[in-house]
C-alpha positions in Angstrom: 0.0 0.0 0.0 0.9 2.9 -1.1 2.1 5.8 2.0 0.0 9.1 1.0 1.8 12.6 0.3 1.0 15.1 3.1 0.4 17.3 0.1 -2.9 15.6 -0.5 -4.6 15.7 -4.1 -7.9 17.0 -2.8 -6.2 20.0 -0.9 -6.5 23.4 -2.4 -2.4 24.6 -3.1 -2.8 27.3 -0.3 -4.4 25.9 2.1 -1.2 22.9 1.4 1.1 25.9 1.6 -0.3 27.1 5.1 -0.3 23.8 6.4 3.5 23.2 4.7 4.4 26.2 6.8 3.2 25.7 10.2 6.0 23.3 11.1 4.0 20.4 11.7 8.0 18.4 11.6 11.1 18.5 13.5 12.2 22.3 13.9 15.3 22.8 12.1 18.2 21.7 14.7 20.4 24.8 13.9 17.9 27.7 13.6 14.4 27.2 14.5 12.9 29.6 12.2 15.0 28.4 8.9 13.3 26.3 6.3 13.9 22.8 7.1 14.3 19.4 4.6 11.3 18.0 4.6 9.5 21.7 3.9 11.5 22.1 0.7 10.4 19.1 0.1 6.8 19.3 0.1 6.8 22.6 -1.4 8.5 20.8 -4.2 5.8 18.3 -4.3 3.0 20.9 -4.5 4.8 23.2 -7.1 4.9 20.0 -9.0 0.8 19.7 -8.9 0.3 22.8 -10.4 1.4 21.5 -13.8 4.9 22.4 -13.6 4.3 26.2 -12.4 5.0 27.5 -8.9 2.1 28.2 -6.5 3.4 31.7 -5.3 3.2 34.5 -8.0 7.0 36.1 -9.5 6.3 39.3 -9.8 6.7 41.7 -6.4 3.4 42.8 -6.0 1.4 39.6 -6.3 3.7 37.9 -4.0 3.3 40.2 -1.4 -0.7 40.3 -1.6 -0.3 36.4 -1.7 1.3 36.3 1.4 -0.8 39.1 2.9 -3.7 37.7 1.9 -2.9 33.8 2.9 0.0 33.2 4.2 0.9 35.7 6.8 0.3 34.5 10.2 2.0 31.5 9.1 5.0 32.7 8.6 4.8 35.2 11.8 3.5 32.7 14.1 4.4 29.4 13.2 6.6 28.7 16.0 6.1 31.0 18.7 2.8 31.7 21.3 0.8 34.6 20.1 2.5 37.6 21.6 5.7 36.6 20.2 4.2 36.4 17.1 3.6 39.9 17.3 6.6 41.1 18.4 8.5 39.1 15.7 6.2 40.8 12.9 6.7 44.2 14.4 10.4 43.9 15.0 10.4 42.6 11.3 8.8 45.7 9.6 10.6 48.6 12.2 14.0 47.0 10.9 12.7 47.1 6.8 11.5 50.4 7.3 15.1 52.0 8.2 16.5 49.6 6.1 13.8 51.1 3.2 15.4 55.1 4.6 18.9 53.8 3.8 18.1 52.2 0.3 16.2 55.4 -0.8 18.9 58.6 0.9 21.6 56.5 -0.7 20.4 55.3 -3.8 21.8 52.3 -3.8 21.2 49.5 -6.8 21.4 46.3 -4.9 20.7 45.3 -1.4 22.0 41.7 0.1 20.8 40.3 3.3 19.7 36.9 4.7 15.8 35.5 5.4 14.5 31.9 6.2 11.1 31.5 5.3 9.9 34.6 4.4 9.4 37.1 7.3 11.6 39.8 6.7 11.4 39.7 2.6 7.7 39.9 3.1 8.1 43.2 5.1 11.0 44.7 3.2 8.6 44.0 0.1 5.7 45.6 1.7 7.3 49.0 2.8 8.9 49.5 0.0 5.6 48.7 -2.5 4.6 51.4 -0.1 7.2 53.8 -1.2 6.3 55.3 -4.7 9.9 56.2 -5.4 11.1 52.5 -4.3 8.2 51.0 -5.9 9.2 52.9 -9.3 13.1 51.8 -8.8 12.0 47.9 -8.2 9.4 48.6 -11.6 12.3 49.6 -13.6 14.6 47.1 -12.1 16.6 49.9 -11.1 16.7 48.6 -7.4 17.7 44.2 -7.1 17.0 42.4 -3.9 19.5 39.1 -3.3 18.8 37.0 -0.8 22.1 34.7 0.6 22.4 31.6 2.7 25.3 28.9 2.6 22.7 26.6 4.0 21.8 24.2 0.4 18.6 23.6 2.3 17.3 27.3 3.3 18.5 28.3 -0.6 16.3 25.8 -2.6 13.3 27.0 -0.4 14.2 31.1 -1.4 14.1 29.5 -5.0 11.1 27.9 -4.7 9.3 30.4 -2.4 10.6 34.1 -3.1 9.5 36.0 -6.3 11.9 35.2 -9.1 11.3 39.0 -10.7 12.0 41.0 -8.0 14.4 38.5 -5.9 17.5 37.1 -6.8 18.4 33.7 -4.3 21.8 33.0 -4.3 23.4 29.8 -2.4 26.5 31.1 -0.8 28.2 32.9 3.0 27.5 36.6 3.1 31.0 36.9 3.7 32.2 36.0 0.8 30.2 38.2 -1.1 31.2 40.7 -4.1 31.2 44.4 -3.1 31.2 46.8 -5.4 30.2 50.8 -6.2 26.2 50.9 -5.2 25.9 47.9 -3.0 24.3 47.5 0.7 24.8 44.8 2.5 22.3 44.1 5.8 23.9 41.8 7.7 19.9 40.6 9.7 21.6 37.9 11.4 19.7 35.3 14.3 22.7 35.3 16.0 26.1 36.8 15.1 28.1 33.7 16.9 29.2 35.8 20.1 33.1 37.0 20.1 34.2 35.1 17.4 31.5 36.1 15.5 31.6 39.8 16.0 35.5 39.7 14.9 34.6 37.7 11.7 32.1 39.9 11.2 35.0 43.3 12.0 37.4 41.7 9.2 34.7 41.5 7.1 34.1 45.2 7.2 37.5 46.1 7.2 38.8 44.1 4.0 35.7 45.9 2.6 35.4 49.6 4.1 36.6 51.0 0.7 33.7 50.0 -0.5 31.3 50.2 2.5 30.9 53.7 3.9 27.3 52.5 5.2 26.3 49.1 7.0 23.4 48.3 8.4 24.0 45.4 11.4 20.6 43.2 13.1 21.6 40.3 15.9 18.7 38.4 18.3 19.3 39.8 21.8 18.9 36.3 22.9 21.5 36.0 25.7 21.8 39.8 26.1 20.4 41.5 29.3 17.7 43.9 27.4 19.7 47.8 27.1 18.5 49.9 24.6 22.2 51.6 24.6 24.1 47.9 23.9 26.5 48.2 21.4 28.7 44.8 21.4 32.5 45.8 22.3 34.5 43.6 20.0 32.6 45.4 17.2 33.2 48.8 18.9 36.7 48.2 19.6 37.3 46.5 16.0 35.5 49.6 14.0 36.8 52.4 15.8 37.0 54.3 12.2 32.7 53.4 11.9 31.0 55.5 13.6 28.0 53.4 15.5 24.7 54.1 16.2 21.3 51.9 17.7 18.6 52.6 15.1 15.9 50.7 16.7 15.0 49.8 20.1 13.3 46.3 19.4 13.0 44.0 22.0 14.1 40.7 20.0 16.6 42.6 17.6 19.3 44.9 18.0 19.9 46.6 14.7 22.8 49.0 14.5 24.1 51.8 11.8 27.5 51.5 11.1 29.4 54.7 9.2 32.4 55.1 8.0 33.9 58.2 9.7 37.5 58.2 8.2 38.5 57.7 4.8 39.3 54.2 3.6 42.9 52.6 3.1 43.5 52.4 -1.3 43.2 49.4 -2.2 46.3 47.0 -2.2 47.4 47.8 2.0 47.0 50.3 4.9 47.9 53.9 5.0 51.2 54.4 7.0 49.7 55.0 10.8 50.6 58.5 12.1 53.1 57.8 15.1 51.8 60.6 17.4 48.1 59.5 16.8 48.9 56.4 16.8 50.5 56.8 20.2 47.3 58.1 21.7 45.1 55.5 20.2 47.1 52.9 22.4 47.0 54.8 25.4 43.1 55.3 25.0 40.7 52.8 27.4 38.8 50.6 25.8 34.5 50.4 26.5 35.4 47.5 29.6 37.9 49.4 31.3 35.4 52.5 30.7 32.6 50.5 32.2 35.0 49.6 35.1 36.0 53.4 36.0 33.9 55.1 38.6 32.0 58.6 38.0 34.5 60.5 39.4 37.0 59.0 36.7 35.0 59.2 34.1 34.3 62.9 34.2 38.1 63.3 34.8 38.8 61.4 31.5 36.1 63.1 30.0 37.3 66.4 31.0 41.2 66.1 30.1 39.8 65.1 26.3 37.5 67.7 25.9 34.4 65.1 24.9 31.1 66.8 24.7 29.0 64.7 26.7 26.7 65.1 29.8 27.8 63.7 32.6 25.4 63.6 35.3 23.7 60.5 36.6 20.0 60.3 38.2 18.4 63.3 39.4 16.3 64.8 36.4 18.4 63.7 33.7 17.1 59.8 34.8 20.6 58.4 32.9 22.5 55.4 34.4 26.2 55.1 34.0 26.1 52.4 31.6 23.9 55.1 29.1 26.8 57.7 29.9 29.7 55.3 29.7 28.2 54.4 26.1 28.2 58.6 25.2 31.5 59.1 26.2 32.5 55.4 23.8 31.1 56.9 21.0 32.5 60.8 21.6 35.4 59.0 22.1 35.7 57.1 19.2 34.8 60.3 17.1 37.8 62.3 19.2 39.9 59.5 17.7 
């Protein structure tokens, strides 16, 4: 006897799709929210009943409607109770809308960045649909969304999932990807891989910064203690040239704004370091021993380097040390 498809024949293709989508298998192992084996598979399987053509529209607009219409608390809610759902979906949209802002002030031709199932394409889609000056670029292929995962498993379901006319899924590590004049990359990672991965992630940038005067930078907080000022240290000590930025205050993401404040080495090496400068630089604390000064310290420091910041703590300014420990980092970083 014959063991029947979970697609079954009598099901209509969305209601497969929905069902295909609320992870009725084994969670992917590495990343709970990633496309897993036997998904791809039955999306296959149902692509395959509709006569050869896929069951999710190419072009932009009908995707997004598609997904709006059918497929949308699947995506956001699939593995997590209601209210995380919620926070997920908003978290997903606050972080396409500033990436949307960068996009249009900079007028950049191609953006990279990394999805699972959907979520964050869906939203980046949506806002800028929303845009008429974005929606015109995308019209006139003037504007190319690529979507990147190493994973061989997450890629064929961005192949068989994503609109083909406005997406472009590429199998492949972020790192490792081209830069050129007019790109932005948007490095929306789950988890950034702690130290190691914040300096992978710093020597990245730095091999690159000629041609990255603008990075946009989203990690879970998963493992953080919740601080709207948290910047992670190894980035900050790794960058010092970028200046760095929070540009949203989401509960599950932290997304920062990293720009380029000094000019980038030519190609082919470094620029000979400036003894004297370079004298200071090594002298200067880093954000730890910052964080382990006292107040009376810090406004010493502050004061002897002449960095604008405000220094008082409590009272009716309501600021903690940490929030004015992080102000005199980044003043310091600029005084650089």
């Amino acid at each position: 006897m014959k063991t029947r498809s979970r697609s079954t024949q009598t099901e209509p293709p969305m209601e497969t799709l929905r069902n295909i989508l609320q992870n009725r298998w084994p969670l992917n192992e590495v990343n709970r929210y990633a496309p897993t084996e036997e998904q791809c598979k039955e999306l296959d399987r149902l692509n395959g009943r509709v006569a050869g053509e896929r069951v999710m529209p190419t072009e932009a607009e009908g995707w997004r409607d598609c997904v709006a219409e059918h497929l949308e608390d699947q995506l956001f809610f699939q593995v997590r109770n209601e209210n995380g759902g919620l926070q997920r979906k908003k978290d997903a949209f606050v972080r396409a809308r500033v990436l949307v802002d960068f996009l249009e002030e900079g007028n950049f031709k191609r953006v990279t960045f990394l999805d699972g199932h959907g979520r964050f394409t869906f939203a980046l889609l949506t806002i800028l649909l929303e845009n008429r000056t974005m929606r015109r670029r995308l019209r006139r292929k003037k504007l190319q969304l690529v979507v990147i995962d190493k994973n061989i498993v997450v890629h064929r379901w961005h192949r068989q999932f994503f609109p083909t006319d406005a997406v472009l899924c590429k199998e492949g590590d972020i790192y490792r990807s081209k830069v050129e004049d007019g790109d932005f990359l948007y490095f929306n990672f789950c988890r950034i891989g702690g130290e190691e991965g914040q300096k992978k992630f710093a020597s990245f940038v730095r091999k690159h910064q000629a041609a990255l005067p603008q990075i946009l930078l989203s990690m879970s907080n998963r493992g953080i203690e919740y601080n709207a000022h948290y910047i992670p240290t190894t980035i900050q000590n790794q960058l010092r040239n970028y200046e760095i930025t929070r540009k949203t205050d989401g509960k599950m993401f932290i997304t920062l704004n990293l720009t380029r404040q000094t000019e980038a080495p030519a190609p082919g090496g470094e620029p000979d370091p400036d003894p004297q400068a370079q004298e200071e630089h090594e002298s200067l604390p880093d954000f730890q021993t910052l964080k382990s000064m006292n107040m009376i310290n810090i406004r010493k420091f502050a004061k002897n380097k002449n960095l604008k910041v405000k220094l008082n703590v409590g009272g009716r300014s309501g600021r903690t040390k940490l929030e004015i420990i992080n102000d005199v980092w980044q003043a310091l970083k600029q005084h650089i």
